[in-house]
Backbone as a printed PyTorch tensor [residue, N CA C, xyz], in Angstrom:
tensor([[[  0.8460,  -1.1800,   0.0000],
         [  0.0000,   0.0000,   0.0000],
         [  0.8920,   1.2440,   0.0000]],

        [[  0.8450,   2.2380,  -0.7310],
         [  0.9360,   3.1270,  -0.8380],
         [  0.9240,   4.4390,   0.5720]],

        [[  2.0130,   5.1790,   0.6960],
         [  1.9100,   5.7710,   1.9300],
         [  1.9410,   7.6180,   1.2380]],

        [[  0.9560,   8.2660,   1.5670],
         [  0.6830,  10.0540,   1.4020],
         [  0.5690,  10.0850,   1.9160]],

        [[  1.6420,  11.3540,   2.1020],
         [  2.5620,  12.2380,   3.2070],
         [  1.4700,  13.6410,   3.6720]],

        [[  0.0970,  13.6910,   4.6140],
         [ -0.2030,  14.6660,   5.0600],
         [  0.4140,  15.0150,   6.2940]],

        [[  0.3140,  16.6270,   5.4160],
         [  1.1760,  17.5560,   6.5400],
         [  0.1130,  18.4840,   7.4160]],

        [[  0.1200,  19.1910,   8.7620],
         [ -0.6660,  20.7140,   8.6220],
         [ -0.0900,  21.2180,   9.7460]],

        [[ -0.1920,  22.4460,  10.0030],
         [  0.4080,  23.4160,  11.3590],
         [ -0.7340,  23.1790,  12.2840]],

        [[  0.1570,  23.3460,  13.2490],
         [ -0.4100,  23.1360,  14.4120],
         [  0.4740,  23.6200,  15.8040]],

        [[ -0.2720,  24.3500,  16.4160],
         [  0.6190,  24.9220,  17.6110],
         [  1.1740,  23.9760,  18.2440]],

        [[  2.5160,  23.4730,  18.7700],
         [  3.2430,  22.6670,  19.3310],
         [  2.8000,  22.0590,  20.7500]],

        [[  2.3420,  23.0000,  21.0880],
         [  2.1390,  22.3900,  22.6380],
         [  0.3100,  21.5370,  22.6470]],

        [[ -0.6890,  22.1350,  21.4540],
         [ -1.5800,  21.6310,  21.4970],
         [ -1.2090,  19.8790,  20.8430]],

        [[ -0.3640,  19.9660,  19.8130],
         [  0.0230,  18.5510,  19.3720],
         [  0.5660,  17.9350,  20.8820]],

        [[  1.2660,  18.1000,  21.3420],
         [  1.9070,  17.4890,  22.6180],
         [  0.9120,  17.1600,  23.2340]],

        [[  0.0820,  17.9200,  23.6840],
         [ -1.1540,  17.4750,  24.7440],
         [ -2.0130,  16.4220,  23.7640]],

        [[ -2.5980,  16.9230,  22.8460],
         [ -2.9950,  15.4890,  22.2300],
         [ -2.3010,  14.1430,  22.0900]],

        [[ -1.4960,  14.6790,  21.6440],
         [ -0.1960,  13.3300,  22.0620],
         [ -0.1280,  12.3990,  22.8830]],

        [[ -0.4570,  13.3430,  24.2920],
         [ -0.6570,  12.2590,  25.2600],
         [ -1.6760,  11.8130,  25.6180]],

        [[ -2.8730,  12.5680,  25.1990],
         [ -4.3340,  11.7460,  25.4050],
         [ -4.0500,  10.9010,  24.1060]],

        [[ -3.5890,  11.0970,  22.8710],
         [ -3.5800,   9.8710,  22.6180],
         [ -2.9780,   8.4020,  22.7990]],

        [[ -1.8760,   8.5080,  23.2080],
         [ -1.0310,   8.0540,  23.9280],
         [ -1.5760,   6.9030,  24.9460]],

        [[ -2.5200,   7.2630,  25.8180],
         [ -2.9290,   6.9020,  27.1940],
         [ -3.9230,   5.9360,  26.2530]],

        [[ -4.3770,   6.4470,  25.2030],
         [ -5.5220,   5.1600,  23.9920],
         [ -4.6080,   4.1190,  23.6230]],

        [[ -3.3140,   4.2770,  23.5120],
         [ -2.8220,   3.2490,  22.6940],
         [ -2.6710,   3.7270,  21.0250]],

        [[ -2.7840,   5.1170,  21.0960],
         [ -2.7400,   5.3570,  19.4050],
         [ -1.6810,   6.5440,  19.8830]],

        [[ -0.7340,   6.9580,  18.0550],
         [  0.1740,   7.9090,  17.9290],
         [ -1.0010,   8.8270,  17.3180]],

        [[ -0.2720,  10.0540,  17.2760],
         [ -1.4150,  11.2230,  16.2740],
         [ -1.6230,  10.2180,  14.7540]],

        [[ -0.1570,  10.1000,  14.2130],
         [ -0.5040,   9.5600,  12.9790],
         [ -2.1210,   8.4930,  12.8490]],

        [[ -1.4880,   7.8740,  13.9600],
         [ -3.0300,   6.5660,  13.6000],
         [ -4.5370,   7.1790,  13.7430]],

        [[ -4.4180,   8.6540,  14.7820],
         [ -5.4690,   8.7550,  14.7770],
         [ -5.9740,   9.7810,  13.7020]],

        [[ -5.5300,  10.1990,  12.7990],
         [ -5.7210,  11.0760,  12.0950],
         [ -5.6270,  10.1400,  10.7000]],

        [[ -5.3860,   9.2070,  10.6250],
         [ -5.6530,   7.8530,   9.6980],
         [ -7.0280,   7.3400,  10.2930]],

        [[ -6.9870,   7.0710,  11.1410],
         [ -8.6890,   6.3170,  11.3510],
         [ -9.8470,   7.6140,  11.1270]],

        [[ -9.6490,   8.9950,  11.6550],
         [-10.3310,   9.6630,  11.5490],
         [-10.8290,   9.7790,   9.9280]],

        [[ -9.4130,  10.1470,   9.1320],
         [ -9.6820,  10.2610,   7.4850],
         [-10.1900,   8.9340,   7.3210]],

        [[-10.1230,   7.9450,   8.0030],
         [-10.8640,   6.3720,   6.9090],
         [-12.1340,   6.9900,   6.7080]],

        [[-12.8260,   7.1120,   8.2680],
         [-14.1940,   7.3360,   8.1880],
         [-14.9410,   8.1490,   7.7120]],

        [[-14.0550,   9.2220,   7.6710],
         [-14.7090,  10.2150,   6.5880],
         [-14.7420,   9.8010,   4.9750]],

        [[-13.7890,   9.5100,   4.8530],
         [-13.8160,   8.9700,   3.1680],
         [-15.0430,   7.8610,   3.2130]],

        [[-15.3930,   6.7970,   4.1010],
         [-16.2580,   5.6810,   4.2280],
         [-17.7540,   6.1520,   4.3560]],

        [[-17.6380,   7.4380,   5.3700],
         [-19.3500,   7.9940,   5.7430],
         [-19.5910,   8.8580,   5.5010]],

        [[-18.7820,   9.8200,   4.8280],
         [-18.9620,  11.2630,   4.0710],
         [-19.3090,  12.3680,   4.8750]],

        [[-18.8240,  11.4860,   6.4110],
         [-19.2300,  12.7390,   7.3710],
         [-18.0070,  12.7620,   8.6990]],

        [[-18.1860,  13.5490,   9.2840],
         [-16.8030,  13.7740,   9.8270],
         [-17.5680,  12.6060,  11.1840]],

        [[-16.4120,  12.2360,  11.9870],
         [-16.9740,  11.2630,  12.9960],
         [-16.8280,  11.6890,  14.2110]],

        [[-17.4040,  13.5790,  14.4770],
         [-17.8140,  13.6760,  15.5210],
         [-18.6980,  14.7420,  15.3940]],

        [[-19.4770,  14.8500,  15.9080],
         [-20.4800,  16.8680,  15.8000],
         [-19.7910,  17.5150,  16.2390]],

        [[-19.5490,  18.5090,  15.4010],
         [-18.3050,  20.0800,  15.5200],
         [-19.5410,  20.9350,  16.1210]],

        [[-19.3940,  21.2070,  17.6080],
         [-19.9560,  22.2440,  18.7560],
         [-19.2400,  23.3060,  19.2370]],

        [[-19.6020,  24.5510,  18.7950],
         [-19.3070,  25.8240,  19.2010],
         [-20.2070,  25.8530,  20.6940]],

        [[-19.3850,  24.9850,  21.9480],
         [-20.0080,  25.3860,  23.4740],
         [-19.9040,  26.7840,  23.6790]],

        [[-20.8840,  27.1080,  24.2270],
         [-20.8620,  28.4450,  25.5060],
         [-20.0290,  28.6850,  26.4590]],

        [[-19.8860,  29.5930,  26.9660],
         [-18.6360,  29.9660,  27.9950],
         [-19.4010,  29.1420,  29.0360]],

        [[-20.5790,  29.1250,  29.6660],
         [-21.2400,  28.2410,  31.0560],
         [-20.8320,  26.8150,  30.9390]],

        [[-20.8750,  26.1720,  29.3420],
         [-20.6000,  24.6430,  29.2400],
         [-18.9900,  24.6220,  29.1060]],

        [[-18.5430,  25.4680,  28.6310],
         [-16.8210,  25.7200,  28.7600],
         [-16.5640,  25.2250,  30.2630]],

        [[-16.5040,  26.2980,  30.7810],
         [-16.2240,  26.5830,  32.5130],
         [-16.7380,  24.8710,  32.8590]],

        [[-17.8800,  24.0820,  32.2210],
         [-17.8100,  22.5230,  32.8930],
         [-17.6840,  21.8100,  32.8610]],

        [[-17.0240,  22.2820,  31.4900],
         [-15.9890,  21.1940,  30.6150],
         [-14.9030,  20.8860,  31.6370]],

        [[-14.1390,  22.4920,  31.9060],
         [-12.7870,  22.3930,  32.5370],
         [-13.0740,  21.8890,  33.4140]],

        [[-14.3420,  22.2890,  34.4990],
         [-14.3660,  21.4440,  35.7930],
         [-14.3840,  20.4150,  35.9380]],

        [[-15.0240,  19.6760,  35.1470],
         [-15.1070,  18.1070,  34.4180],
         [-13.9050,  17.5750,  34.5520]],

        [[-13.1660,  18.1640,  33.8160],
         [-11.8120,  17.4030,  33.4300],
         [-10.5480,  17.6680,  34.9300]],

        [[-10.9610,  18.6390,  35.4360],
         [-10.1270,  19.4330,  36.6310],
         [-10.8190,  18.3040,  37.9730]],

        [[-11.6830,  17.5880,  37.4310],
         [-12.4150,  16.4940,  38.8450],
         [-13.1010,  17.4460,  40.1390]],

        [[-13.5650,  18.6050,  39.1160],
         [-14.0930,  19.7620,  40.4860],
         [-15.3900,  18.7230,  40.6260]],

        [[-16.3450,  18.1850,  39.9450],
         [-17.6370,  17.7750,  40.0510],
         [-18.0250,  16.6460,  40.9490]],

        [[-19.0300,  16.6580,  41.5920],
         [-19.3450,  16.0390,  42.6700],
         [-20.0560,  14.8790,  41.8790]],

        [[-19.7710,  13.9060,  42.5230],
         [-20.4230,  11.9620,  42.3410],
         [-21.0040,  11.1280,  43.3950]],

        [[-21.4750,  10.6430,  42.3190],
         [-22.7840,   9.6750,  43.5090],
         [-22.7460,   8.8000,  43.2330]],

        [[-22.7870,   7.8240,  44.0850],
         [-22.9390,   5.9330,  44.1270],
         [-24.1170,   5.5200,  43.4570]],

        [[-25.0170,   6.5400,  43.5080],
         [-26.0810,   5.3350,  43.0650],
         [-27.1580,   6.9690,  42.0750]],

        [[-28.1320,   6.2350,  41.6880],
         [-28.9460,   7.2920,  40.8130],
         [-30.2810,   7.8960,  41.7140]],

        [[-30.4690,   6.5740,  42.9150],
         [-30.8190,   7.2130,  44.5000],
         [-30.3900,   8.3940,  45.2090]],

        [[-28.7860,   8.1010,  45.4700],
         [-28.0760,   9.6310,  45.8260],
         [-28.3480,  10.9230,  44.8860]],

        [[-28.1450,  10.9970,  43.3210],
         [-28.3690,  11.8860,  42.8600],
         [-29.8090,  12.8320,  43.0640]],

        [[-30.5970,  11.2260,  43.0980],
         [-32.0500,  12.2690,  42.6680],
         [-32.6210,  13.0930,  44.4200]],

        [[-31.8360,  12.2480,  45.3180],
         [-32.0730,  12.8420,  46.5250],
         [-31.3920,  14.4820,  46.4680]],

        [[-30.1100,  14.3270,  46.3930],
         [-29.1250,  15.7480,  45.6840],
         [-30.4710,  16.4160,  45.2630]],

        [[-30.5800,  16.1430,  43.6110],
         [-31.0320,  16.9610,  42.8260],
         [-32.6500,  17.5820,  43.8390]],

        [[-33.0890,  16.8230,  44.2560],
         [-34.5230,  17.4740,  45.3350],
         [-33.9220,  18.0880,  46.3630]],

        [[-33.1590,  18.2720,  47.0530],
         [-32.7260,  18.5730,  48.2200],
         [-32.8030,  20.2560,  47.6140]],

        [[-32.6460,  20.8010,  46.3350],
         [-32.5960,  21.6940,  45.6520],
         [-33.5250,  22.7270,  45.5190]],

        [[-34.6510,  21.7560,  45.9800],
         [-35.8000,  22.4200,  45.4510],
         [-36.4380,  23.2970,  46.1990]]])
């Protein structure tokens, strides 16, 4: 098989950080930017929904990922949480 050479810019430190989330998958950028192009060439659609979030879903994104967000054992605990609200 035949190997084409895609290139594109990209700020250095954002490649690095992807790098290592990809990394932690078991994939290099290359592979994932090969599986990504398969599927597009295969489904004629990109294989994720491109979302312009809000600054409110921003801010819980980061918290999300920062482990600020609070968890519950069971879907009991939550819905007690979520009434305790009211």
């Amino acid at each position: 098989m035949a190997n084409a050479l895609v290139q594109t810019r990209i700020d250095p430190a954002l490649k690095e950080e992807a790098a290592t989330v990809l990394a932690a998958m078991g994939l290099t950028v290359s592979e994932a930017v090969r599986l990504m192009l398969t599927r597009v060439a295969r489904e004629g659609t990109l294989p994720f929904e491109p979302l312009i979030p809000n600054e409110a879903t921003i801010a819980a994104m980061r918290e999300a990922r920062a482990g600020g967000l609070r968890r519950f054992d069971s879907v009991t605990t939550l819905m007690t949480d979520l009434d305790a609200d009211d």
